[in-house]
Steps between C-alpha positions, in 0.01 A plus 500: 500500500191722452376538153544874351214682619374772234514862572740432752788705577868365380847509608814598303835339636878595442643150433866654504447664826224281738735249668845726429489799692296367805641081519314302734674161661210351587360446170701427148203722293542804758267768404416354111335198671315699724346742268434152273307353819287817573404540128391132490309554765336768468426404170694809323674501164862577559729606245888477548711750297926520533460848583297765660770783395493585870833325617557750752201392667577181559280221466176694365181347431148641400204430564279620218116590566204275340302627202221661711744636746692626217165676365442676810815673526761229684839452406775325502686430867962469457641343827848445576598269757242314502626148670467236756171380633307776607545703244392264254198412736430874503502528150315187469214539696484875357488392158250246609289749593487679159886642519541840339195753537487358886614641765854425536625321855814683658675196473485524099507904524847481641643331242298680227689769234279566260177511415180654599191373799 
């Protein structure tokens, strides 16, 4: 796992819903261990709340901007349906390159409903 990198950006993760509304066979952690995996990696801090208040979303997530992204006007990205391996690359290698205040890949716009490029 990647240490925390400062003035990163972060993830926020529905614990009730990553895992429920989108199961995945092929791994017991589903979505939740993905998002886990990409944050270590990337080296982001990930916080993991019971609820997003946006259960008829579905499995939301969001991906907030870093402090100096933040400063220059980014905000916050909500996706829904975000699952399975290429999204989570996709959101990975986004967030890897600096996440919200970038420009967003149409794999991750897709899935976006909230939020502001």
């Amino acid at each position: 796992m990647a240490a925390k990198r400062a003035g990163s950006p972060s993830l926020v993760m529905c614990t009730l819903c990553t895992g429920e509304t989108l199961p995945d066979d092929d791994r017991p952690d589903g979505q939740h261990g993905r998002l886990k995996e990409v944050a270590g990696r990337c080296g982001l801090r990930l916080q993991e709340v019971e609820c997003l208040d946006q259960c008829d979303q579905g499995d939301v997530v969001v991906a907030r901007p870093a402090p100096a992204a933040r400063r220059r006007g980014a905000k916050p990205h909500w996706f829904a349906g975000l699952a399975g391996d290429d999204a989570s690359e996709a959101l990975e290698t986004w967030l890897d390159d600096g996440g919200p205040g970038t420009t967003l890949p149409p794999t991750l716009n897709r899935l976006r409903v909230s939020g502001e490029g």
